[in-house]
C-alpha positions in Angstrom: 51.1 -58.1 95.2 47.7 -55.9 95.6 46.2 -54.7 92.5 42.8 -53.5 90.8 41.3 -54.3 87.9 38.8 -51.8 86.0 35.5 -54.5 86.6 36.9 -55.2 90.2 36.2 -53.1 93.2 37.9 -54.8 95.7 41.3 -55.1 95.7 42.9 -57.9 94.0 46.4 -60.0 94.2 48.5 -59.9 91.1 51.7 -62.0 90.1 53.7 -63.6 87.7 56.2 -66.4 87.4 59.0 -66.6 85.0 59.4 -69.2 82.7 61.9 -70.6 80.1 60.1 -69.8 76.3 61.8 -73.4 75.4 61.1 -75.4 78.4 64.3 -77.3 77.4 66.4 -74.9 77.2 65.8 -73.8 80.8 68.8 -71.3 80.7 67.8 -69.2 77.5 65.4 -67.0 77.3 62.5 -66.4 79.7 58.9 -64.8 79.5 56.6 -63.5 82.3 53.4 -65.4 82.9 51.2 -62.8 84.7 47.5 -63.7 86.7 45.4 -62.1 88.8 44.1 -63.9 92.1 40.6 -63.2 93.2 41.3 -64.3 97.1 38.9 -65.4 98.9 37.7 -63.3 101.9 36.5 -66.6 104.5 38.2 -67.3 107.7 37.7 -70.5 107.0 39.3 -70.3 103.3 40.0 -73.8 101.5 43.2 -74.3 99.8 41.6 -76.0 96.5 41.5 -72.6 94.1 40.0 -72.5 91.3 41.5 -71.9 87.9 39.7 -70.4 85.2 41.0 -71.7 82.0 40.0 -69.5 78.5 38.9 -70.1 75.4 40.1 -69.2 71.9 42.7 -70.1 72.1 43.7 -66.8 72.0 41.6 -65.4 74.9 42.9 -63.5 77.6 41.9 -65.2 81.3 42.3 -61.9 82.9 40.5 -60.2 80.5 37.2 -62.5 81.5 37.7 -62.3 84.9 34.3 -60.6 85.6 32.6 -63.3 83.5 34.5 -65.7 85.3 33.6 -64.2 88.7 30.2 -63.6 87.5 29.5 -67.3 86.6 31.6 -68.7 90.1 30.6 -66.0 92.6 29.5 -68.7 95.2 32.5 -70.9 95.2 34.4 -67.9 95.2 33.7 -66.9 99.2 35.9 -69.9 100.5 38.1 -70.4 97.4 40.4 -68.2 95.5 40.1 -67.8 92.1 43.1 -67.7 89.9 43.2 -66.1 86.3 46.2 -67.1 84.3 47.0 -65.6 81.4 48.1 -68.3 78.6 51.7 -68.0 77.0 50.6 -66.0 73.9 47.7 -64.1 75.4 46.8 -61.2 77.2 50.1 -60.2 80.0 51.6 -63.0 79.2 53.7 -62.7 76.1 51.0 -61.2 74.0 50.9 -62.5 70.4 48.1 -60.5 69.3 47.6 -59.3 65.9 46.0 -56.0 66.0 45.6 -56.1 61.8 43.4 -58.7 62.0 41.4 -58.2 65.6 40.5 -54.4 64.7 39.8 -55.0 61.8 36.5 -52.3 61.7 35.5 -54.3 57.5 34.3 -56.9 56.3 36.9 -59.0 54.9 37.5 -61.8 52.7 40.2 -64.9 52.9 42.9 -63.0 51.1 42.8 -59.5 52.7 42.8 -61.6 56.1 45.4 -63.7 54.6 47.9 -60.4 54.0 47.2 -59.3 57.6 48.1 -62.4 58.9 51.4 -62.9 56.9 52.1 -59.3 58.4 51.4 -60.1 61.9 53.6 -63.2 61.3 56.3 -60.9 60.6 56.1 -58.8 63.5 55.6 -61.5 65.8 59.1 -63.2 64.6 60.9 -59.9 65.8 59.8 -60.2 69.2 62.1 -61.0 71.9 59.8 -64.3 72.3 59.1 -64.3 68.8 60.4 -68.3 68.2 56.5 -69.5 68.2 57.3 -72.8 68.4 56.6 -73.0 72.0 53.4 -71.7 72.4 51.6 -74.9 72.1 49.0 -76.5 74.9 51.1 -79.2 76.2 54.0 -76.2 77.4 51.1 -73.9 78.5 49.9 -76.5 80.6 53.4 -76.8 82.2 53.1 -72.7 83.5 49.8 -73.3 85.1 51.7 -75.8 87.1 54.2 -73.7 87.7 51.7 -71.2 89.1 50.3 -73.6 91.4 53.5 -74.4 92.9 54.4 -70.4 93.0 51.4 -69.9 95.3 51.2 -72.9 97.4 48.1 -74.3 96.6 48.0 -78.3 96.6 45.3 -79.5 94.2 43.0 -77.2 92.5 40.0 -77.7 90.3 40.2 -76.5 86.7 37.2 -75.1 84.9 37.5 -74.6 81.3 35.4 -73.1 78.4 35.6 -74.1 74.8 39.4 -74.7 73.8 40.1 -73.9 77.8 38.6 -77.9 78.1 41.7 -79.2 75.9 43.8 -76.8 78.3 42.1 -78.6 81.1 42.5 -82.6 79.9 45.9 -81.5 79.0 46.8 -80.3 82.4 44.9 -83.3 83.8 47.2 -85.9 81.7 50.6 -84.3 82.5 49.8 -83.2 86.0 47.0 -85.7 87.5 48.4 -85.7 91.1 47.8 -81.8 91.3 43.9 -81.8 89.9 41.4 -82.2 93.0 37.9 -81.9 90.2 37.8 -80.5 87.1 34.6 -78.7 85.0 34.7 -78.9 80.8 32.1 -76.7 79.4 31.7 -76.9 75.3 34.8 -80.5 75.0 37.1 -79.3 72.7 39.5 -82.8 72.4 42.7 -83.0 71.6 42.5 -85.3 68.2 39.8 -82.7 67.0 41.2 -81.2 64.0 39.5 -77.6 63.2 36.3 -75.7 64.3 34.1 -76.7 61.6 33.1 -80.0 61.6 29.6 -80.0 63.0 28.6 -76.3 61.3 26.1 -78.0 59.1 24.9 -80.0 61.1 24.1 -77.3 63.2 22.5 -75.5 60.3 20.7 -78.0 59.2 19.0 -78.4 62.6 18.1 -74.7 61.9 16.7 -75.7 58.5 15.0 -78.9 59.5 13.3 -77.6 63.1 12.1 -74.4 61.1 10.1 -76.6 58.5 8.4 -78.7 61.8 7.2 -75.1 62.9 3.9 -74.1 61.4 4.9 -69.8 61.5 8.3 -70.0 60.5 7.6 -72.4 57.3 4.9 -70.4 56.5 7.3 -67.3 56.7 10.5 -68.6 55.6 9.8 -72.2 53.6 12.5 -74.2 51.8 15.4 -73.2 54.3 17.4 -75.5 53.1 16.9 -75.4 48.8 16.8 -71.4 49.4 20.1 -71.5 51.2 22.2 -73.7 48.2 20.6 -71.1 45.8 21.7 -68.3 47.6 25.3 -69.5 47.7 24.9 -70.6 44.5 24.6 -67.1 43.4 27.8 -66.3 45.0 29.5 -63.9 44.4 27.6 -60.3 44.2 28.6 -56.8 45.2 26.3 -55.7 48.1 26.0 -52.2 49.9 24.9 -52.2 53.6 25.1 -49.9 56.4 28.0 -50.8 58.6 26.3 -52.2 61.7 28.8 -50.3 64.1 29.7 -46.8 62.2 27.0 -46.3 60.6 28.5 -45.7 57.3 28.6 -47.0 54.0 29.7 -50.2 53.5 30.3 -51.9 50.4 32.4 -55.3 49.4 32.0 -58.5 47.4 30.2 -61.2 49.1 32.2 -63.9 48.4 31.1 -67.9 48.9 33.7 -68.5 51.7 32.7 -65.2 53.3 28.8 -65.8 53.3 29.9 -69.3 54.5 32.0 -67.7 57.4 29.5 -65.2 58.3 26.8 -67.8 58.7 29.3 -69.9 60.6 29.9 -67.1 63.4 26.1 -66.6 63.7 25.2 -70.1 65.2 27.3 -69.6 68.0 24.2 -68.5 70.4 20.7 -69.6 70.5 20.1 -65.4 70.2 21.2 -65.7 67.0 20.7 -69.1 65.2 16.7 -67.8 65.9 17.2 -64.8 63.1 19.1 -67.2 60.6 16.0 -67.9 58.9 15.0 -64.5 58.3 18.7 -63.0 57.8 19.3 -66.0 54.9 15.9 -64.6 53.5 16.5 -61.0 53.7 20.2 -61.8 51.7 18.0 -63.3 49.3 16.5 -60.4 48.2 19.5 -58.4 48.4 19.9 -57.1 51.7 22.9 -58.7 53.8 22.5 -56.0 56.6 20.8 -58.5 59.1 23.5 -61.4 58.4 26.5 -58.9 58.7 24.9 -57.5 62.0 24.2 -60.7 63.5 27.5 -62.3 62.7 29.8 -59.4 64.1 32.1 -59.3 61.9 32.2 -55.7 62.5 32.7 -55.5 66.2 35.3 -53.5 68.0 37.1 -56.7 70.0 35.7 -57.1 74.0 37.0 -58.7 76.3 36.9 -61.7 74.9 39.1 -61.4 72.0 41.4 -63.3 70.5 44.8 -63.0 70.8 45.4 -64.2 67.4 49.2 -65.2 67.0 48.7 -67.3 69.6 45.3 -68.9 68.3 47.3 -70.0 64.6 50.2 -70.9 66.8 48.1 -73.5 68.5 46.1 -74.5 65.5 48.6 -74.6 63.2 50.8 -76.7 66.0 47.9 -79.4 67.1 45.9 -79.5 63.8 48.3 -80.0 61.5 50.9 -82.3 63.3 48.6 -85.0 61.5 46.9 -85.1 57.9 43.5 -83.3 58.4 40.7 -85.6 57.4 38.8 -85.0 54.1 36.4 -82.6 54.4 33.0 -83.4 54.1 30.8 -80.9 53.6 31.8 -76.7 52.4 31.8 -75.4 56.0 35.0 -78.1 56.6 36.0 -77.2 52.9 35.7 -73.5 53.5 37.7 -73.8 57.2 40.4 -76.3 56.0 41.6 -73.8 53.1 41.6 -70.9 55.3 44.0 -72.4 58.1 45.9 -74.5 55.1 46.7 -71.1 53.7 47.5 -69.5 57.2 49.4 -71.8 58.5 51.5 -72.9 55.6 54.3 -70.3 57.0 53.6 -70.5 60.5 55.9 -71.6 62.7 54.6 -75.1 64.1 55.8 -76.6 67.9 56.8 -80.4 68.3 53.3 -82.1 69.5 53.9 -85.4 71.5 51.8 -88.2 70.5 50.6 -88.1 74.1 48.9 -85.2 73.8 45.9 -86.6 71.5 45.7 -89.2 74.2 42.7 -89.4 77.4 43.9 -91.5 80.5 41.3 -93.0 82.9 40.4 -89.4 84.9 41.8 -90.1 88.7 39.7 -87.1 90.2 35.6 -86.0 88.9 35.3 -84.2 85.5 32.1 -82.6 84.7 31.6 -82.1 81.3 28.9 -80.0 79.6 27.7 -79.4 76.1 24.8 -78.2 74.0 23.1 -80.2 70.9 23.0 -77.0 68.7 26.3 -76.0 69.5 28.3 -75.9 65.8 32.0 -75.9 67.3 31.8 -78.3 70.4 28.5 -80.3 70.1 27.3 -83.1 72.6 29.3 -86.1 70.3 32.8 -84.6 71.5 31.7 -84.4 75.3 30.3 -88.0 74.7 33.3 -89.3 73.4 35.8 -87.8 75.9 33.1 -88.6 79.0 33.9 -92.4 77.7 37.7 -92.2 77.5 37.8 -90.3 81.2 35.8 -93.2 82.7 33.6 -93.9 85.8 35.0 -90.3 87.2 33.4 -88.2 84.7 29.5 -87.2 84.4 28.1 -85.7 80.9 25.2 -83.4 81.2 23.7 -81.9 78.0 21.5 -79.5 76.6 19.9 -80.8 73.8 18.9 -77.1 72.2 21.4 -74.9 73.8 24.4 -73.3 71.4 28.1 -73.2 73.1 29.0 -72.8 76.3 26.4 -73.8 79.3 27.3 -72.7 82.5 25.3 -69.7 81.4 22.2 -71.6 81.3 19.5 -72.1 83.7 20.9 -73.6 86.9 24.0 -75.0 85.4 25.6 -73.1 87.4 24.2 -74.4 90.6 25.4 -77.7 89.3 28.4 -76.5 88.9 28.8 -75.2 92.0 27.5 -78.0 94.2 30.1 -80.6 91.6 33.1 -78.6 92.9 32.1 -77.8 96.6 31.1 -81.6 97.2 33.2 -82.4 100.4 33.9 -86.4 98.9 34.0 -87.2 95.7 31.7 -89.8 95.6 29.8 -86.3 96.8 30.7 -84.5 93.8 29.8 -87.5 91.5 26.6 -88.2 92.8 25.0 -84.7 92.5 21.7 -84.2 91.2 21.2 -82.4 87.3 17.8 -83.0 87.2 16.9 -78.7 87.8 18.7 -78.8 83.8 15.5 -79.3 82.4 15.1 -79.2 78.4 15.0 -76.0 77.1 12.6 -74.8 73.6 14.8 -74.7 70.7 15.3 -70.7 69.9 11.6 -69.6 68.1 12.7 -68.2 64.7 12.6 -64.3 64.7 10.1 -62.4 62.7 10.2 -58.4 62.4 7.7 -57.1 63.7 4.4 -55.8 61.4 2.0 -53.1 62.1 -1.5 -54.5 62.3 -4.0 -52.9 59.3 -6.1 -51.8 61.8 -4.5 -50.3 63.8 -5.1 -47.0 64.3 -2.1 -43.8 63.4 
């Protein structure tokens, strides 16, 4: 049926299919998967839509539509666009947690912890509160159902960040339906938790700062400076908080620091003003680090949704042993879910799921060297398993998520509107040129001479 959206001025088509919350119980109980079309407006219009798969998990499709119809504007005049809310997110049988997601602090593991086990509680008394069956591999199974509901015969999936596991899940249950498919920042299915490249990424950080003549001069020993200062772990600190503007004082804990950091190498933006936010902590002052990392922010609309992001993790990551962890980021990330998702409720994983056939249709896959959460190994590694069907391009010093970048999305744009596939795998990636890793920030200083 017509709709609007706030970011949307034309109108829009809205629906929603039901679905059974225990695909094998089809005659129990039922939940509304809602999405948003954004038709297109050609008389010539082709029948391949596209579906914009989120990230998270936890995020809301709808919610990014704009970014989505920012980022595939082009393809967008002869194709529709589809935004589907995921079971868990957004319309769709929201599991969100409002305790932890507006949460206006600072907070360490076990405040968040407390939260959480009362979200958990909530959640349970929800009509659709079994969370056993809000895993990928049933999610998957809606999209499908969506794509029958409207008619369309194969589409082409574009996923960001844990959308790409959405997206090689969809492709393994439902190949026949996929006509090309785009993976931006490869989450795979047999990875365990966010966390395992975090130093790495950070010790990019360290390592590129010492080959740069200003930033060694102004910020040397990254890396011995940053084991002190966790080392000295923990302190009570007083900062401004970045979004009120009031008084804000806590404990900076190791884990916390740890986390903080974590969020801030996200973006090139802000893996630029590590250096000097590790420094200025130092010293005392944790305002830059706390600013930088968020942690304060109101949720956009990008946010998480997150009942639905520990019933995925706590499902997929922990239906086998995690592996030990090898450095205090993985430490650090492995308690935290171990402690959240001891009580969750976990869905039934098939062994299938942590498996990658042979693509039948192109797969572009994207990723960025610096990127701490999805890095170019992952996209490497599932390229190989998806075969002769599947093209890699990388970024060596971009962060997560590419299609932002340069003339990705010209790439992308030409891989999914390639009349053949032979067209589509054949395109040309050369305009991706290397970008500079991000210059470390410095503040800006008043020169002596210059004049009052």
């Amino acid at each position: 049926m017509p709709c609007r959206l706030p970011d949307f001025p034309q109108e829009l088509r809205c629906g929603k299919v039901e679905r059974p919350l225990n695909p094998d119980d089809v005659t129990g109980k039922k939940i509304d998967i809602q999405y948003v079309i954004l038709p297109s407006q050609d008389k010539n219009k082709l029948q391949d839509a596209i579906f914009l798969l989120a990230g998270g998990p936890g995020q809301s499709a709808i919610n990014v539509a704009s970014f989505g119809q920012a980022i595939l504007s082009r393809l967008n005049k002869r194709r529709d666009i589809v935004f589907v809310d995921q079971r868990g997110t957004g319309r769709s049988a929201s599991l969100a947690c409002p305790e932890v997601e507006n949460a206006a602090d600072v907070e360490n593991e076990d405040q968040i912890l407390k939260k959480t086990e009362t979200c958990l509680a909530r959640l349970k008394k929800l009509p659709y509160g079994d969370l056993r069956f809000f895993s990928t591999s049933i999610a998957v199974q809606d999209l499908e159902a969506v794509r029958k509901q409207q008619g369309y015969d194969k589409i082409n999936l574009v996923g960001a960040s844990y959308g790409t596991r959405v997206g090689l899940e969809y492709m393994r249950q439902f190949p026949q339906s996929v006509k090309r498919v785009v993976l931006d920042g490869v989450v795979p299915p047999d990875m365990s938790l966010p966390s395992g490249d975090v130093q790495a990424a950070l010790d990019g950080v360290f390592a590129d700062c010492a080959k740069q003549t200003s930033c060694n001069a102004s910020y040397p020993d990254m890396a011995i400076r940053w084991q002190q200062l966790l080392a000295s772990m923990p302190k009570q600190i007083s900062v401004t908080h970045p979004r009120l503007g009031t008084p804000l004082k806590f404990e900076m804990q190791r884990d916390l620091l740890l986390s903080l950091v974590h969020k801030t190498l996200y973006t090139s933006t802000t893996t630029g003003a590590l250096p000097y936010a590790i420094t200025q902590a130092e010293h005392g002052d944790f305002q830059a680090l706390i600013t930088l990392s968020g942690a304060t922010n109101l949720p956009g609309p990008g946010a998480i949704n997150y009942g639905m992001h520990f019933s995925v993790w706590c499902s997929e990551a922990f239906s086998r042993p995690l592996p030990p962890a090898k450095d205090e980021f993985e430490k650090m990330m492995n308690h935290m879910y171990e402690q959240t998702c001891k009580n969750w409720p976990r869905a039934t994983i098939p062994p299938e799921f942590f498996t990658i056939p042979p693509a039948q249709s192109p797969v572009l896959l994207l990723s960025g060297g610096i990127d701490p959460v999805t890095p170019i190994r992952h996209g490497a590694a599932v390229a190989k398993a998806l075969g002769t069907n599947a093209i890699h391009v990388t970024l060596n010093n971009a962060g997560h998520g590419l299609m932002a970048q340069g003339c990705v999305r010209d790439v992308v744009y030409r891989f999914l509107s390639g009349k053949q596939d032979s067209d589509a795998l054949k395109i040309d990636s050369s305009c991706v040129r290397p970008i500079p890793r991000p210059l470390a920030w410095k503040p800006l200083q008043e020169s002596k001479d210059q004049q009052p």
